[in-house]
DRENDO-1510 file (C-alpha; in Angstrom, 1 decimal, always signed):
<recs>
REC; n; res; u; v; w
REC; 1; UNK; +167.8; +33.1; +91.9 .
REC; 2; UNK; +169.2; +33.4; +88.8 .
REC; 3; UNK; +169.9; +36.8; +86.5 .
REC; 4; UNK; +167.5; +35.8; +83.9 .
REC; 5; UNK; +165.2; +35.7; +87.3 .
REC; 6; UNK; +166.2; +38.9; +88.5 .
REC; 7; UNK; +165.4; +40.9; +85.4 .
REC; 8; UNK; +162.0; +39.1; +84.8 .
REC; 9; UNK; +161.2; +40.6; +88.4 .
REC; 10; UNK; +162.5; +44.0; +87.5 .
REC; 11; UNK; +161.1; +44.4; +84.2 .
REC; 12; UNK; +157.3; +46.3; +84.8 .
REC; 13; UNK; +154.6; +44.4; +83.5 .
REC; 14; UNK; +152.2; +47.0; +82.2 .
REC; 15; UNK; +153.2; +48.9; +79.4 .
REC; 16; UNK; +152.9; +52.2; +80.5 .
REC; 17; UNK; +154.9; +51.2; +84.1 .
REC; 18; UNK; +157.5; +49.5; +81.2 .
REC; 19; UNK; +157.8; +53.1; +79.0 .
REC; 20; UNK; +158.1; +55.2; +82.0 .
REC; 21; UNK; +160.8; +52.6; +83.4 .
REC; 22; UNK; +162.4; +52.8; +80.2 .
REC; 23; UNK; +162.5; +56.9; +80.7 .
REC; 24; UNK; +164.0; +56.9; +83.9 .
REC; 25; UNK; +166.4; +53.8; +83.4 .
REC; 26; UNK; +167.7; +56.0; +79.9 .
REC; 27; UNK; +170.1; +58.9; +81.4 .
REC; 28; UNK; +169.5; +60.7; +78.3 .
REC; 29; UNK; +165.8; +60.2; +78.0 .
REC; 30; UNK; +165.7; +61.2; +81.5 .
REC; 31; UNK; +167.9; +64.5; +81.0 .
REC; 32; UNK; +166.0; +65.1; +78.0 .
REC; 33; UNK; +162.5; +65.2; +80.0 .
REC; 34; UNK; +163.7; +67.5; +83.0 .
REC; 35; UNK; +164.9; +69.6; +80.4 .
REC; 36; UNK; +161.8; +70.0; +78.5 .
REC; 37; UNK; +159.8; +70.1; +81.6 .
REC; 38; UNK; +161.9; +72.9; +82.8 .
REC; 39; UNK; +161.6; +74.8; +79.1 .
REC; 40; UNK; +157.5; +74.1; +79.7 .
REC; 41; UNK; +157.1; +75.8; +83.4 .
REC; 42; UNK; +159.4; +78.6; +82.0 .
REC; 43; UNK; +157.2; +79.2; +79.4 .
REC; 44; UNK; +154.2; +79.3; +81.6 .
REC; 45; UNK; +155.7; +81.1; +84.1 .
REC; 46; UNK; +157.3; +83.7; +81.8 .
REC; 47; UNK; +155.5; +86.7; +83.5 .
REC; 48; UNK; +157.4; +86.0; +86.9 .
REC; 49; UNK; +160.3; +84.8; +85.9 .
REC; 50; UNK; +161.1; +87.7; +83.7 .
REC; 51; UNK; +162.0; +91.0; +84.7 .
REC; 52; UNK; +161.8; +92.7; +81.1 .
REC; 53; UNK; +158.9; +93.2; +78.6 .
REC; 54; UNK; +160.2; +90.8; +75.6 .
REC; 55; UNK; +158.7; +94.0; +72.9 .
REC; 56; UNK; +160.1; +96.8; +74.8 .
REC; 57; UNK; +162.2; +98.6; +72.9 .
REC; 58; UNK; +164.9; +100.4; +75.2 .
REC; 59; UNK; +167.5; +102.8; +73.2 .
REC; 60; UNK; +170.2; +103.2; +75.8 .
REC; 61; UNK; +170.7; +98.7; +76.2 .
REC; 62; UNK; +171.5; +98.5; +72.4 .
REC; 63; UNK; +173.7; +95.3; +72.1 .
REC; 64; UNK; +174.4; +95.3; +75.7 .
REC; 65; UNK; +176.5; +92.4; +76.2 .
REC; 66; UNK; +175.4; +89.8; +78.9 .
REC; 67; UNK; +175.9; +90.6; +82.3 .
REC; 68; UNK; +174.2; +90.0; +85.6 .
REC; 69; UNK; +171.7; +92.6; +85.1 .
REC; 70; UNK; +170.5; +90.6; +81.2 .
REC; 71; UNK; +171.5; +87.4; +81.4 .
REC; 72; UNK; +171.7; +86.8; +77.7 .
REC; 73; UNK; +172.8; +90.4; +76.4 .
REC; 74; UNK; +170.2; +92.5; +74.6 .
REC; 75; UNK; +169.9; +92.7; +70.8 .
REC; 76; UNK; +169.9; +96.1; +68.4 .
REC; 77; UNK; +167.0; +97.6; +70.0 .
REC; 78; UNK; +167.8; +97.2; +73.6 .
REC; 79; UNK; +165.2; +94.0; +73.9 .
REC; 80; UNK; +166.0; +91.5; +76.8 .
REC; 81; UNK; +166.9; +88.6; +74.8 .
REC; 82; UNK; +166.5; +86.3; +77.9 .
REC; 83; UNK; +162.9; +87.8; +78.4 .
REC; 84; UNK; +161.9; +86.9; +74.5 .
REC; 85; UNK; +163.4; +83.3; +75.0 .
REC; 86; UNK; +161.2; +83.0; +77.7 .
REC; 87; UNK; +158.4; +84.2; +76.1 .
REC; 88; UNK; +159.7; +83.0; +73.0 .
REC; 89; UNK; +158.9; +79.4; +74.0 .
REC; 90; UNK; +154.9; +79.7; +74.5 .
REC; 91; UNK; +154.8; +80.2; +70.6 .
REC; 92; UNK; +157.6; +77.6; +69.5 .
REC; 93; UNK; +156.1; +75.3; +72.1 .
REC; 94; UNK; +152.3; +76.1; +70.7 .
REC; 95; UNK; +153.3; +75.6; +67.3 .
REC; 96; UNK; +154.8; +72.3; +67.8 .
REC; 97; UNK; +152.3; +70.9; +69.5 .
REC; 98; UNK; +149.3; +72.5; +67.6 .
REC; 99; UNK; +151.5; +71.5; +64.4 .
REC; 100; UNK; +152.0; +67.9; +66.0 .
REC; 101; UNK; +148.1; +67.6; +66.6 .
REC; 102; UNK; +146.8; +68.5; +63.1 .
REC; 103; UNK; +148.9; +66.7; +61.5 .
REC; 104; UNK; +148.4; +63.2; +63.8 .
REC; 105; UNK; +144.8; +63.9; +63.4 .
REC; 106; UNK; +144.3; +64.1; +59.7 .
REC; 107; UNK; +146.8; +61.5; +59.2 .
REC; 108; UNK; +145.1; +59.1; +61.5 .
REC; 109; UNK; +141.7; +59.5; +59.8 .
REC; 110; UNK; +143.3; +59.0; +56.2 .
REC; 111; UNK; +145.3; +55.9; +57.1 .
REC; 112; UNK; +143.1; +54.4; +59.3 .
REC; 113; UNK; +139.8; +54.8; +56.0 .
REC; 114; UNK; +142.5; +53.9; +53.3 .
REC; 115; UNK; +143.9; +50.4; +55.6 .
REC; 116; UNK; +141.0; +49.6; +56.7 .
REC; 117; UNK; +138.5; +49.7; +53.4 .
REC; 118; UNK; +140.9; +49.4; +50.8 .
REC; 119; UNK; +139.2; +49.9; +47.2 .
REC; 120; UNK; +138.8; +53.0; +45.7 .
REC; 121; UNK; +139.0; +55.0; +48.5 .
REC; 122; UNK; +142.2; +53.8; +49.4 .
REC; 123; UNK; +143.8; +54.0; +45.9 .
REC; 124; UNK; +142.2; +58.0; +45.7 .
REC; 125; UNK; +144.3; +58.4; +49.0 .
REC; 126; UNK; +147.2; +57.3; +48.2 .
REC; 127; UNK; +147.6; +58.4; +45.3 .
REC; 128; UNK; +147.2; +62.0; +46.5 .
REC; 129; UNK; +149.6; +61.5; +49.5 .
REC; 130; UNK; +152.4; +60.4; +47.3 .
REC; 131; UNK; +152.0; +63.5; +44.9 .
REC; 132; UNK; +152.2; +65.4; +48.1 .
REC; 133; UNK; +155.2; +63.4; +48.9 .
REC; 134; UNK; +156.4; +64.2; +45.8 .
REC; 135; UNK; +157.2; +67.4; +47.0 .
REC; 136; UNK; +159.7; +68.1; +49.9 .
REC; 137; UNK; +158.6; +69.3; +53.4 .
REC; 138; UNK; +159.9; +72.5; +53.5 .
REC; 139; UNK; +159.2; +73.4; +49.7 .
REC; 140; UNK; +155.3; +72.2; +50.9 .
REC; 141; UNK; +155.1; +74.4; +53.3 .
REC; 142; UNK; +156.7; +77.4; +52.0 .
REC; 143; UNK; +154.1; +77.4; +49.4 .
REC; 144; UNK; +151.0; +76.5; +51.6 .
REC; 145; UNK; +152.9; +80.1; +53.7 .
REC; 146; UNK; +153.6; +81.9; +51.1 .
REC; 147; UNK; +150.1; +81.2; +49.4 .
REC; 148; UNK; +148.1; +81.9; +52.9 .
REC; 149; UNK; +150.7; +84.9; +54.0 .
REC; 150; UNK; +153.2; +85.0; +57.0 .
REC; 151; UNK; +151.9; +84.4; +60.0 .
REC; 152; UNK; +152.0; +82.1; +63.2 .
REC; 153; UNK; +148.8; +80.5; +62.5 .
REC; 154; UNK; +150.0; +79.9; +58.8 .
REC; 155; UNK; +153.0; +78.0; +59.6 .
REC; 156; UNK; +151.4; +75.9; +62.1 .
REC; 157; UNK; +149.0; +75.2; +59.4 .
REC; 158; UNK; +151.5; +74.4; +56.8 .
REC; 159; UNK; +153.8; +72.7; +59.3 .
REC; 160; UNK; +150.8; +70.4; +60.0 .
REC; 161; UNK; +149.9; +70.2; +56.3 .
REC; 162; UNK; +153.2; +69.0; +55.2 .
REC; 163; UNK; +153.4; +66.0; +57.4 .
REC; 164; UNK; +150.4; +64.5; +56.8 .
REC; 165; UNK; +151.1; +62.2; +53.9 .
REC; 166; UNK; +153.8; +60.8; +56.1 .
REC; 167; UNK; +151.3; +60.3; +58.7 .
REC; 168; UNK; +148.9; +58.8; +56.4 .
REC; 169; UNK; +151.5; +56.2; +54.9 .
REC; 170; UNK; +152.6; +54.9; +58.4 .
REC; 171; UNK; +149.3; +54.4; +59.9 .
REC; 172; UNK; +147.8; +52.7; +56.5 .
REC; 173; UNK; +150.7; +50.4; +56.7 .
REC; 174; UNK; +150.0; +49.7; +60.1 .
REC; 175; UNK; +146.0; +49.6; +59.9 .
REC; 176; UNK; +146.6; +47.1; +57.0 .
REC; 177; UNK; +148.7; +44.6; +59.4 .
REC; 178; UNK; +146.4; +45.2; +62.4 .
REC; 179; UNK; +143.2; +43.8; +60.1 .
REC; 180; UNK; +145.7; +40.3; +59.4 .
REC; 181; UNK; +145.5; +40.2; +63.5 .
REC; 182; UNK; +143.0; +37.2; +64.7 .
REC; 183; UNK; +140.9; +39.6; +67.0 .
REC; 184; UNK; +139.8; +41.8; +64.0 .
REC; 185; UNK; +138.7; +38.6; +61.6 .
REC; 186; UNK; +136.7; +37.4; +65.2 .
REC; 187; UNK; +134.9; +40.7; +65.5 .
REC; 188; UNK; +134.6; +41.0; +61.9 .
REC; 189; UNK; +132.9; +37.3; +62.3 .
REC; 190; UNK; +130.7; +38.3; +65.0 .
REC; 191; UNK; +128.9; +41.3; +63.3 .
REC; 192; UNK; +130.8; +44.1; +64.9 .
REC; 193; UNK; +130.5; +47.1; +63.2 .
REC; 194; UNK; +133.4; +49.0; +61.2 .
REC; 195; UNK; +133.3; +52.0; +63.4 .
REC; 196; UNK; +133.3; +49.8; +66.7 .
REC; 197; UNK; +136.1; +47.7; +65.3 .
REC; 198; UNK; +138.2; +50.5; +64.7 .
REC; 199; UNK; +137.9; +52.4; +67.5 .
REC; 200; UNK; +137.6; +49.6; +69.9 .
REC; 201; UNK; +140.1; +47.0; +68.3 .
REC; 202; UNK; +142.0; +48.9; +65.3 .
REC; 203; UNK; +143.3; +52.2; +66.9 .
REC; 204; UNK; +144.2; +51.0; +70.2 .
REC; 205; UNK; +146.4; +48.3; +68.9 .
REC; 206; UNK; +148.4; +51.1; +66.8 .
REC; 207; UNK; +148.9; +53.5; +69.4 .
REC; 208; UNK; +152.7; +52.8; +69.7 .
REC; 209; UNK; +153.9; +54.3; +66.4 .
REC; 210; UNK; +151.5; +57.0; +67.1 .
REC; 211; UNK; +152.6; +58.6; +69.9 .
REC; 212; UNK; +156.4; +58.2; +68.4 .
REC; 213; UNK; +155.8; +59.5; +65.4 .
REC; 214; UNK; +153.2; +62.5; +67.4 .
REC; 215; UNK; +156.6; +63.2; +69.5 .
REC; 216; UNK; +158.7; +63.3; +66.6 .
REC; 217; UNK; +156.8; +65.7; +64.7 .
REC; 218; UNK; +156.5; +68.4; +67.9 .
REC; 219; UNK; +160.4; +68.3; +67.4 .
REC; 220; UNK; +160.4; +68.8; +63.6 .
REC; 221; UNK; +157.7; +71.6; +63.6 .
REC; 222; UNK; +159.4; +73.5; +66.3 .
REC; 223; UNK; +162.6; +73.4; +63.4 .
REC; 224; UNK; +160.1; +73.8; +60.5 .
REC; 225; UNK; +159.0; +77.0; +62.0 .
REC; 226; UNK; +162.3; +78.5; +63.2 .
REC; 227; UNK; +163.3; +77.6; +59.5 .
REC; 228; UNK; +160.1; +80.0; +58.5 .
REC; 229; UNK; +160.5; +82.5; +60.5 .
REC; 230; UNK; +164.3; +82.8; +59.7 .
REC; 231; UNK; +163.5; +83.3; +55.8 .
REC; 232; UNK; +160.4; +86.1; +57.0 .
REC; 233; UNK; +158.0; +83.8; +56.4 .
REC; 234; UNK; +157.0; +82.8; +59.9 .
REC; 235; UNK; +156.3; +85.3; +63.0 .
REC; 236; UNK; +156.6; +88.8; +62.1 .
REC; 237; UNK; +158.8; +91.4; +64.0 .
REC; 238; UNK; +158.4; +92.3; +66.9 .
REC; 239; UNK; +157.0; +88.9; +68.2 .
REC; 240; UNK; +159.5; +86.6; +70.1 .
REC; 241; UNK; +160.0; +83.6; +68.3 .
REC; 242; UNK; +162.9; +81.4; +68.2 .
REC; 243; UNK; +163.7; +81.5; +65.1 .
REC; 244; UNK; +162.6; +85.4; +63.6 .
REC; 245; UNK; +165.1; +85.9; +66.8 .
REC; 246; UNK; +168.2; +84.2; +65.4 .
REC; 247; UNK; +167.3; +85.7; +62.0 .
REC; 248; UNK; +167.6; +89.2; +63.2 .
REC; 249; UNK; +170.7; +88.7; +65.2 .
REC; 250; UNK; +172.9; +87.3; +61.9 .
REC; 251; UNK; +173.0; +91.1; +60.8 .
REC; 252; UNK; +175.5; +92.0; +64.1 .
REC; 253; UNK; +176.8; +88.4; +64.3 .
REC; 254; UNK; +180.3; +90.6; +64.3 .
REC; 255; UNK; +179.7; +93.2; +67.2 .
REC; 256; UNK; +176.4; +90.7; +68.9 .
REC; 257; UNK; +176.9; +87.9; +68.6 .
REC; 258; UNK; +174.6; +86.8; +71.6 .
REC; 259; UNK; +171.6; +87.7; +69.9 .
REC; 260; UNK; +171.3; +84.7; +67.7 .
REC; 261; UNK; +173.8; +82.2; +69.9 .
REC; 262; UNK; +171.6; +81.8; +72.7 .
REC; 263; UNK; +168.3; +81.5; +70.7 .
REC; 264; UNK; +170.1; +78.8; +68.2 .
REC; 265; UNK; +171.0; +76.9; +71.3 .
REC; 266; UNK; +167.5; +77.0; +72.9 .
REC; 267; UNK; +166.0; +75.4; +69.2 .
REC; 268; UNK; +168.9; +73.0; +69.0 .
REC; 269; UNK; +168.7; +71.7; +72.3 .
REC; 270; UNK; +164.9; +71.9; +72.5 .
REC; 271; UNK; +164.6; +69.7; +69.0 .
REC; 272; UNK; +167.2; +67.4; +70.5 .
REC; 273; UNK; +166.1; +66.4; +73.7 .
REC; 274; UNK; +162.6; +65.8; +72.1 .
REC; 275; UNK; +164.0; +63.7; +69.6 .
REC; 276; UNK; +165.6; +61.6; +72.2 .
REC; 277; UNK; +162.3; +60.8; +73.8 .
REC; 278; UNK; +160.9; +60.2; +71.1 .
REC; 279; UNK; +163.5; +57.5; +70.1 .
REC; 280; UNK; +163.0; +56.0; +73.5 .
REC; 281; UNK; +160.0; +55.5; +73.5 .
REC; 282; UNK; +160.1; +54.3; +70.0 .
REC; 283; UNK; +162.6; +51.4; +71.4 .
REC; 284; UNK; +160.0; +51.0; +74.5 .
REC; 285; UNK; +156.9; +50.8; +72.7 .
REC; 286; UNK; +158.3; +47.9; +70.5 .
REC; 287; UNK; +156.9; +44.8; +71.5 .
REC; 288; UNK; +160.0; +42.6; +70.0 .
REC; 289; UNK; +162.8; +44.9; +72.1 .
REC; 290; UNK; +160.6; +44.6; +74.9 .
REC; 291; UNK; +160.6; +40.9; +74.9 .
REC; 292; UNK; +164.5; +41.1; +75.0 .
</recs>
């Protein structure tokens, strides 16, 4: 038996069996999700793996270095900065996904009424998507923030908000090669109607880039909203975000400077390890790489 042979045994055949191959057989992708799976039960388990209250404020631990007794130091009102990570990652975590979630669904129901009907509808669409484009991410959501006020529900909100033209523009593009597909013009032929088409046919077959671009976005929103809360426009003291955490410690970055190093390392590696996943499945969901 021949190598060719060999792989063509190896290789799963379903595509779910072939992205969760893909996973495992990537070291990184792999690292990546034992990492975020470990950042997930920490989260959930925060109230037993914690020792401290993340908001109590404790005068005599004032920028307490780290030591055996807090693991990551304390910042300039004796708060456990381990503790807040901890609890710090149900909110980052929540905003990403919630985030993530508005901004797949709205962008799913725009692209998929803009590919799949065309006309007016579309050009009305698309038209307001690319003067939302217009602007940048950031400077979208700071105004959708700084119009609603600061506040975790906000930047989810605006987070979600921001992303949607890009949502709508990939899905549109891929509704509009899905209808060019044989199966659509054969259901279209047979009387199906549009909302069984789509949900039957249309969406299922365009799945791939959404779950990519889904996974991608948890990634950016968990930066977006660090980036918020940094400039005080995100979660408001005392709550233990990721971000509002490294923006308080750049004030004693000379004496502390713990207090926004191990919260900067938490986004970076958090945002990094889901991109990674997100590019492997990108390269797994592909149907031309997977035919290599």
């Amino acid at each position: 038996m021949n190598k060719q042979e060999l792989d063509y045994l190896e290789k799963p055949k379903s595509q779910l069996m072939h992205v969760i191959y893909e996973l495992i057989r990537n070291k990184a992708g792999l690292v990546s999700i034992i990492f975020l799976f470990i950042m997930i039960i920490c989260s959930i388990l925060a109230p037993i793996l914690t020792s401290y209250d993340p908001l109590e404020i404790n005068a005599y631990n004032t920028l307490k270095a780290p030591d055996s007794t807090h693991y990551f130091g304390t910042d300039d009102t004796g708060r456990d900065i381990y503790s807040r990570i901890i609890w710090g990652g149900r909110i980052s975590l929540r905003i990403g996904i919630i985030s993530a979630g508005i901004s797949t669904i709205a962008g799913l129901i725009l692209g998929l009424i803009s590919g799949y009907f065309g006309g007016a509808v579309s050009f009305v669409i698309l038209r307001f998507m690319d003067l939302l484009l217009a602007f940048p991410g950031v400077l979208l959501a700071l105004f959708i923030v700084a119009t609603l006020g600061p506040s975790i529900d906000n930047v989810m909100i605006a987070i979600g908000v921001a992303a949607i033209p890009s949502f709508t523009r990939v899905i549109h593009g891929c509704v509009l090669s899905a209808k060019e597909d044989d199966y659509i013009k054969a259901a279209i032929l047979v009387g199906c109607s549009h909302m069984r088409i789509i949900i039957r046919h249309v969406i299922p077959n365009i799945m791939a880039p959404i779950i990519v671009l889904c996974t991608l976005q948890v990634g950016n929103a968990i930066f977006g909203a660090a980036s918020l809360s940094f400039i005080g426009l995100g979660a408001q003291p005392p709550t233990p975000e990721w971000g509002a955490m490294v923006s308080r410690g750049r004030y004693n970055l000379d004496l502390a400077m713990w207090i926004s190093t191990f919260p900067g390392i938490t986004i970076a590696l958090v945002v990094i390890s889901i991109n990674i996943i997100g590019d492997v499945l990108r390269d797994a969901l592909d149907p031309f790489l997977r035919e290599r």
